[in-house]
Backbone as XML, in Angstrom:
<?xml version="1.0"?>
<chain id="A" units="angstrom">
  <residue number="1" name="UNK">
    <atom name="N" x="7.350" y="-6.493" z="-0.090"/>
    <atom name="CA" x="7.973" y="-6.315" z="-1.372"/>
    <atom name="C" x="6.871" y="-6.341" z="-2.431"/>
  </residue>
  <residue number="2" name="UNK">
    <atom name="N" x="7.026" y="-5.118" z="-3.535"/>
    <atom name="CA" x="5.969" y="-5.464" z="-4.837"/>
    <atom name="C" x="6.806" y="-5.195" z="-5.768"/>
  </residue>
  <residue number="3" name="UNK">
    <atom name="N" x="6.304" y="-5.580" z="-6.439"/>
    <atom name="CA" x="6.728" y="-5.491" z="-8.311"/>
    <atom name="C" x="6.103" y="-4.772" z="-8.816"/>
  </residue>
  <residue number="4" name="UNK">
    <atom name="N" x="6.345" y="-4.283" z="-10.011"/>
    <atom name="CA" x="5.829" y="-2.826" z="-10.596"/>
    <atom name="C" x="6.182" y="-2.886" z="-12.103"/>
  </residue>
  <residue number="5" name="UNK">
    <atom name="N" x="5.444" y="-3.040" z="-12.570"/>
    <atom name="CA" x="5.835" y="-2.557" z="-13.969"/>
    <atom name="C" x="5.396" y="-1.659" z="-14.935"/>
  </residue>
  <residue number="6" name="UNK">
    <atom name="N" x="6.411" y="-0.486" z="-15.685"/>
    <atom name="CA" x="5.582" y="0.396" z="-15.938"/>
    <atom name="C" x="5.744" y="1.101" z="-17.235"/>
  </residue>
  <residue number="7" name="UNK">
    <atom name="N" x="4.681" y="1.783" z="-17.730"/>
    <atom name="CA" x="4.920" y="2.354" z="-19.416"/>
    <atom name="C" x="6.152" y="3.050" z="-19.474"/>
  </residue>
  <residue number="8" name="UNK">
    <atom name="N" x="6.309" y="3.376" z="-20.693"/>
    <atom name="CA" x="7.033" y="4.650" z="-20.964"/>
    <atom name="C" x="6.588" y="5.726" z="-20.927"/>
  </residue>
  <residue number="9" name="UNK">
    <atom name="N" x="6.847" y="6.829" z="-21.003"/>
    <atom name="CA" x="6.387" y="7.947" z="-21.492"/>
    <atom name="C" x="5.287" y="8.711" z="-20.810"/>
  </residue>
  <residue number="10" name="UNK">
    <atom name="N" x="5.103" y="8.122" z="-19.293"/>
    <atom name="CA" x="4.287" y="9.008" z="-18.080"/>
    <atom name="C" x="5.137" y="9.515" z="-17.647"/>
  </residue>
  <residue number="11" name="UNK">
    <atom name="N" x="4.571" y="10.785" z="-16.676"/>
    <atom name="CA" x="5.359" y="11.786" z="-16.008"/>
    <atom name="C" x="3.722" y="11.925" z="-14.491"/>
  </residue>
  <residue number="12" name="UNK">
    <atom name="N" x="4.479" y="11.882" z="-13.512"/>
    <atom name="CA" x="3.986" y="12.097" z="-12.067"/>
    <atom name="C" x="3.987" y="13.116" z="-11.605"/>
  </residue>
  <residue number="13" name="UNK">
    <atom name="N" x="3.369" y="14.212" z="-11.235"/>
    <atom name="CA" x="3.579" y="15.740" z="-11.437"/>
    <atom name="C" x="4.191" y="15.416" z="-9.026"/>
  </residue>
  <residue number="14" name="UNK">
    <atom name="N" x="4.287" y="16.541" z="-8.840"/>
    <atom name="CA" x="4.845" y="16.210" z="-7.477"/>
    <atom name="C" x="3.998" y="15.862" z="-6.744"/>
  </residue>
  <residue number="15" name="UNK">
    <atom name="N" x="5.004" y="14.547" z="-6.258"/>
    <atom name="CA" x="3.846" y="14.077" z="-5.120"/>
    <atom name="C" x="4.824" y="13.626" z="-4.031"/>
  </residue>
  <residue number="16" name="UNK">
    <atom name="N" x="4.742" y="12.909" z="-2.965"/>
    <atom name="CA" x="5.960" y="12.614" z="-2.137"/>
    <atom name="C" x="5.595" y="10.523" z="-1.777"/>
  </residue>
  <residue number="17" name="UNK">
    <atom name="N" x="6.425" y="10.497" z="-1.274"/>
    <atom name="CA" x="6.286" y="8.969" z="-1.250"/>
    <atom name="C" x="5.119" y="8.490" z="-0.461"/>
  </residue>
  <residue number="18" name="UNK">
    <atom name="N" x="4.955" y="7.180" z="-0.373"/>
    <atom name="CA" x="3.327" y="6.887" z="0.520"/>
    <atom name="C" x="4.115" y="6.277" z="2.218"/>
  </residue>
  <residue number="19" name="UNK">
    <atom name="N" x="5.346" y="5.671" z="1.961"/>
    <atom name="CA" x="5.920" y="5.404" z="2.681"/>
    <atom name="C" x="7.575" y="5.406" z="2.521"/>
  </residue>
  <residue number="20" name="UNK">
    <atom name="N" x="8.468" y="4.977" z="3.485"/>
    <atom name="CA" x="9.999" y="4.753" z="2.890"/>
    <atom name="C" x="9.920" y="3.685" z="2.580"/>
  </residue>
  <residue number="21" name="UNK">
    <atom name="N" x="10.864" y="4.012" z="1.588"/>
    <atom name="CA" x="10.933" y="2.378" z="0.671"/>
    <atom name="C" x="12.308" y="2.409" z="-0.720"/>
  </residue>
  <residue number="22" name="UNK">
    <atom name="N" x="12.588" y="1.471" z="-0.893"/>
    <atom name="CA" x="13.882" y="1.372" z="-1.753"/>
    <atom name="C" x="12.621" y="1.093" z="-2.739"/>
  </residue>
  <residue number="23" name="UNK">
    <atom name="N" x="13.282" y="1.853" z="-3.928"/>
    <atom name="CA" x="13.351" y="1.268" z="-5.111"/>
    <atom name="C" x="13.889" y="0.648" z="-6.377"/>
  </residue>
  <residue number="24" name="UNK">
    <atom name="N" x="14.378" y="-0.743" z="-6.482"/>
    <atom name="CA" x="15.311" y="-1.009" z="-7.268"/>
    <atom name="C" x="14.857" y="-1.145" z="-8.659"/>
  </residue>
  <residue number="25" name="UNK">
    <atom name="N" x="15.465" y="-0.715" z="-9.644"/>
    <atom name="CA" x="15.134" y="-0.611" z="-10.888"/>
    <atom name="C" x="15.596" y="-2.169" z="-11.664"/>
  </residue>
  <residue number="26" name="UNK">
    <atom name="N" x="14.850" y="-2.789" z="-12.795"/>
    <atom name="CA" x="15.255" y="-4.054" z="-12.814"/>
    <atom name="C" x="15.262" y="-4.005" z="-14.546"/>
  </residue>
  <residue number="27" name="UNK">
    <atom name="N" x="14.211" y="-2.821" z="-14.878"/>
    <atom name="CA" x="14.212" y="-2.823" z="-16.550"/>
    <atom name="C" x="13.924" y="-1.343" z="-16.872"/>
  </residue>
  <residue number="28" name="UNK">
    <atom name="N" x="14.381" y="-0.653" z="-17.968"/>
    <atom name="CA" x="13.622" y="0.667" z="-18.089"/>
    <atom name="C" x="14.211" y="1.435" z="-17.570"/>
  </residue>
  <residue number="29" name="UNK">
    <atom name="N" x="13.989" y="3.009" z="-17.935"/>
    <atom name="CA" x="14.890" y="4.277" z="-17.551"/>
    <atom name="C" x="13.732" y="5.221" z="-16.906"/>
  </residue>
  <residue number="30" name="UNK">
    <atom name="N" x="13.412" y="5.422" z="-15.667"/>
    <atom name="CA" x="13.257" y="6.518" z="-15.149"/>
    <atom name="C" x="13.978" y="7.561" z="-14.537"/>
  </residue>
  <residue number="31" name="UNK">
    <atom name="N" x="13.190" y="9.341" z="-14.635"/>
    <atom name="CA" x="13.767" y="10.195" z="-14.338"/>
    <atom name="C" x="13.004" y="10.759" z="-12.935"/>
  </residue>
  <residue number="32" name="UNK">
    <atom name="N" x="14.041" y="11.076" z="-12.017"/>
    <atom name="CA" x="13.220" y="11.462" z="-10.382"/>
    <atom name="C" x="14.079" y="13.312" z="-10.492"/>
  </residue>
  <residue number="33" name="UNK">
    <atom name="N" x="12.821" y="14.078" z="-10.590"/>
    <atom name="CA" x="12.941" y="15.121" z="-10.402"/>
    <atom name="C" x="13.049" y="15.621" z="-8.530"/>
  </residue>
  <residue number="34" name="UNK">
    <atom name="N" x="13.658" y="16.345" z="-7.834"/>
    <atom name="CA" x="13.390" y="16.644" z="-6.606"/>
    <atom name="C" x="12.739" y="18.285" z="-6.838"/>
  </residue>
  <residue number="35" name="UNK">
    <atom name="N" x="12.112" y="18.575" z="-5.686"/>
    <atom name="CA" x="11.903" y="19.967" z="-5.255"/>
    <atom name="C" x="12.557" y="21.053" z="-5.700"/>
  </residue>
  <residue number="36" name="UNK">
    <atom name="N" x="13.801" y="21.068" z="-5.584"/>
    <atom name="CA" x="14.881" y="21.479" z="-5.617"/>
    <atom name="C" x="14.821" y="21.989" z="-7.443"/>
  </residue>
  <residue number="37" name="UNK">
    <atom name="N" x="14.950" y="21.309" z="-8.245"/>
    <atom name="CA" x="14.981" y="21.097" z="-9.547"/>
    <atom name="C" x="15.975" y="19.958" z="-10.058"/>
  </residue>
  <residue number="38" name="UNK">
    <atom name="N" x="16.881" y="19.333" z="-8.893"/>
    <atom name="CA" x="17.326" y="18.491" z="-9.105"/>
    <atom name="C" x="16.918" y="17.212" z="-10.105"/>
  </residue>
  <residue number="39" name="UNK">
    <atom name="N" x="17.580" y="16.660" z="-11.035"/>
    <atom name="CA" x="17.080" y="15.445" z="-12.050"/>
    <atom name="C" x="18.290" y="14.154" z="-11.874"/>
  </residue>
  <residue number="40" name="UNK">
    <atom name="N" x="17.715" y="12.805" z="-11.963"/>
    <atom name="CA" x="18.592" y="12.251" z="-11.944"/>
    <atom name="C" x="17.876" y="11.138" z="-12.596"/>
  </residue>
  <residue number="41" name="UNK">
    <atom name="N" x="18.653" y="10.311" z="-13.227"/>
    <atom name="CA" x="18.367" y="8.933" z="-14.477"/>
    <atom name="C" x="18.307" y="7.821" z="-13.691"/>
  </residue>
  <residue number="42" name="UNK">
    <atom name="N" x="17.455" y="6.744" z="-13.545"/>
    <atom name="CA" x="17.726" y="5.345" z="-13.217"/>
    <atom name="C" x="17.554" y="4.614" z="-13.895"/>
  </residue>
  <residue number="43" name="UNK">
    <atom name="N" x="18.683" y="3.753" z="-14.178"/>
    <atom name="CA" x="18.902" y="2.849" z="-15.064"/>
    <atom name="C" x="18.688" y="1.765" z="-14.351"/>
  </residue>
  <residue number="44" name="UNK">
    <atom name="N" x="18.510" y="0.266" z="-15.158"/>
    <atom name="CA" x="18.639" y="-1.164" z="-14.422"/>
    <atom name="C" x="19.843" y="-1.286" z="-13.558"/>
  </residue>
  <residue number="45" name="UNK">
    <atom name="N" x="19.478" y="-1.643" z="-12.242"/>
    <atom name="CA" x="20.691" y="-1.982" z="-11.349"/>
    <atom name="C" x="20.412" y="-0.893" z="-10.294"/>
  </residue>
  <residue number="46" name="UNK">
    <atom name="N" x="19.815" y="0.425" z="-10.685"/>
    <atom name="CA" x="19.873" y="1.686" z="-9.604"/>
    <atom name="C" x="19.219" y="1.255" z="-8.614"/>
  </residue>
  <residue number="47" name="UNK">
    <atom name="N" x="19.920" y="1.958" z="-7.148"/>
    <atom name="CA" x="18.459" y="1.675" z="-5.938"/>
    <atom name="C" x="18.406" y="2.968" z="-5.464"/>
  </residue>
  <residue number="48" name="UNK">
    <atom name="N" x="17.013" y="3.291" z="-5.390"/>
    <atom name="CA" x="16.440" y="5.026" z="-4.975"/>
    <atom name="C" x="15.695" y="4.161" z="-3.679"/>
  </residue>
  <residue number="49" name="UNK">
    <atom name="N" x="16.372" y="4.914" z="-2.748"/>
    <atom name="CA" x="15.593" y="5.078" z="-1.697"/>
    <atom name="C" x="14.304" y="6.597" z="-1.533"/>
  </residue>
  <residue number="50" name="UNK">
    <atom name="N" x="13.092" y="6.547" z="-1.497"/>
    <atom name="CA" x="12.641" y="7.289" z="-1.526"/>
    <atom name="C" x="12.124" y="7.536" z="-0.079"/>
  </residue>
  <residue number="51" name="UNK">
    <atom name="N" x="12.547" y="8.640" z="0.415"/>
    <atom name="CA" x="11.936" y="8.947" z="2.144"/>
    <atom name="C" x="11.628" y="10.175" z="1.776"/>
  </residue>
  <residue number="52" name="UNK">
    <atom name="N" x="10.879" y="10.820" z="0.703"/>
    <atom name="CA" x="10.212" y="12.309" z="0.917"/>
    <atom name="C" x="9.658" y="12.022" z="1.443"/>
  </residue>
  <residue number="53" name="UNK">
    <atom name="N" x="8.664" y="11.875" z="2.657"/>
    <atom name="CA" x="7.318" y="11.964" z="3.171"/>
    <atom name="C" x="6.231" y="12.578" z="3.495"/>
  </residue>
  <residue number="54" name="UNK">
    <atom name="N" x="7.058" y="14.177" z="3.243"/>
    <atom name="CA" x="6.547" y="15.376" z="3.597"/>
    <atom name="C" x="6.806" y="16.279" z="2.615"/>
  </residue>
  <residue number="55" name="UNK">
    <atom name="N" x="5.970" y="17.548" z="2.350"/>
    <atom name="CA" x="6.616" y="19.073" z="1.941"/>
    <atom name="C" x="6.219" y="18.252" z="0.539"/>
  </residue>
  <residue number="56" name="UNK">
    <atom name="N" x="6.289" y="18.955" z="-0.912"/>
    <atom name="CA" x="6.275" y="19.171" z="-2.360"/>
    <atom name="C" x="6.861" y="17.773" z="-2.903"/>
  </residue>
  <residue number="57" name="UNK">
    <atom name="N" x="7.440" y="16.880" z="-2.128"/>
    <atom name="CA" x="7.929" y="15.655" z="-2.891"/>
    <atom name="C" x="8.941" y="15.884" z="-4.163"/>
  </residue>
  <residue number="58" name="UNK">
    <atom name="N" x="8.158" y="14.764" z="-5.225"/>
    <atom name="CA" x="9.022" y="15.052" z="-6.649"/>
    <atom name="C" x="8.289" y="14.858" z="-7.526"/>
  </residue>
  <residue number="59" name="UNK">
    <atom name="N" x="8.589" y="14.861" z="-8.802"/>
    <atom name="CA" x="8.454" y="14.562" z="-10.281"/>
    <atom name="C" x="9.111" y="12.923" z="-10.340"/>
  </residue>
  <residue number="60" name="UNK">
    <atom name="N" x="8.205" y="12.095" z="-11.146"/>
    <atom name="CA" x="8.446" y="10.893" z="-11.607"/>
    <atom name="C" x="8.243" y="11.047" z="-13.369"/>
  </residue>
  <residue number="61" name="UNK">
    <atom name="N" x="9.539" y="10.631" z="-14.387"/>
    <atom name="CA" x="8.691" y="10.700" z="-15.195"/>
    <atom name="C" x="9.522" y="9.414" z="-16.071"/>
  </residue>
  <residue number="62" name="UNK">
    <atom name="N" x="8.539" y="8.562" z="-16.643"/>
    <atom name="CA" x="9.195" y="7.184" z="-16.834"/>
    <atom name="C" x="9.934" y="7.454" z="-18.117"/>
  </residue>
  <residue number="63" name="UNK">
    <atom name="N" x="10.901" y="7.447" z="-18.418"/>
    <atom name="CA" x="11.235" y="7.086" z="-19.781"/>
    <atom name="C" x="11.253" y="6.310" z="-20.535"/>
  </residue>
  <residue number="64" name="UNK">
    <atom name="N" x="11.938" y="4.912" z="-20.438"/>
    <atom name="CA" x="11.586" y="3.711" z="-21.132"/>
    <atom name="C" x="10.533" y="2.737" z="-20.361"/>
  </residue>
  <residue number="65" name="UNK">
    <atom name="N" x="9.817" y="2.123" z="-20.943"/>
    <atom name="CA" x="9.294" y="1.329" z="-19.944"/>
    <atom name="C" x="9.939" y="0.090" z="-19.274"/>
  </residue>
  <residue number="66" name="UNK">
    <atom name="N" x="9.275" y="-0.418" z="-18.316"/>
    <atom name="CA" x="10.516" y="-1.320" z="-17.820"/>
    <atom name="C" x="9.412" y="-1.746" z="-16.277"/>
  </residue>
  <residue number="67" name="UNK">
    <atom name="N" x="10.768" y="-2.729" z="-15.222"/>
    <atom name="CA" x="10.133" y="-3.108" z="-14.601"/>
    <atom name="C" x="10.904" y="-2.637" z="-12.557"/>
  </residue>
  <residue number="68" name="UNK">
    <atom name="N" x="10.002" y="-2.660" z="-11.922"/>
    <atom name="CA" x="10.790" y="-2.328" z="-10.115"/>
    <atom name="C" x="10.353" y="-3.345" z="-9.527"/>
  </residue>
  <residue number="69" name="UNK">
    <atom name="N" x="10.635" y="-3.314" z="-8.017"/>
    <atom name="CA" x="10.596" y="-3.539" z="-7.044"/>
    <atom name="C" x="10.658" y="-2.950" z="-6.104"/>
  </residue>
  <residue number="70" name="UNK">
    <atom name="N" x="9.366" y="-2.565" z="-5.196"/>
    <atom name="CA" x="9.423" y="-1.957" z="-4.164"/>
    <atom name="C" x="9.820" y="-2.748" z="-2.672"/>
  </residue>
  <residue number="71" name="UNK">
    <atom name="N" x="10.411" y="-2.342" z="-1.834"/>
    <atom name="CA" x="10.627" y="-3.073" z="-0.973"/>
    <atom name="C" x="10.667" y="-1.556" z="0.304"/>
  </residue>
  <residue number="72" name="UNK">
    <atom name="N" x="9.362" y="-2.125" z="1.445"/>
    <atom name="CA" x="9.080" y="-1.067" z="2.208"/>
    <atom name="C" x="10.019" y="-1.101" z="3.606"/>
  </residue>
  <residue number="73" name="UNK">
    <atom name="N" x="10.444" y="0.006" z="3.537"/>
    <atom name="CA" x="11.486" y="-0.012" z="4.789"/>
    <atom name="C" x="10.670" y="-0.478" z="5.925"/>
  </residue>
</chain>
């Protein structure tokens, strides 16, 4: 398990995960772009499991700053 805390106002151009792993959101609004063009908001309380591991990944781009928890499958 790590903790993470992070600015506002970065954006992660595509990359794919380093491993599977939940990510629970605890403060702060990030946006997870997919491949696809898919967009979706995480608010405090969300859990993103991230298992891209392969192929174009996604877009990360933080909106508010705030704080996670990674926890590796």
């Amino acid at each position: 398990m790590q903790f993470r805390e992070f600015k506002g106002g970065l954006e992660f151009d595509y990359h794919v995960a380093p491993n599977a792993q939940y990510i629970i959101y605890l403060e702060g609004e990030v946006e997870v772009q997919t491949s696809s063009g898919e967009k979706r908001v995480f608010l405090p309380g969300d859990i993103l499991l991230a298992n891209d591991l392969s192929g174009r990944g996604h877009i990360t781009r933080t909106l508010k700053p705030g704080k996670s928890i990674i926890v590796k499958v």
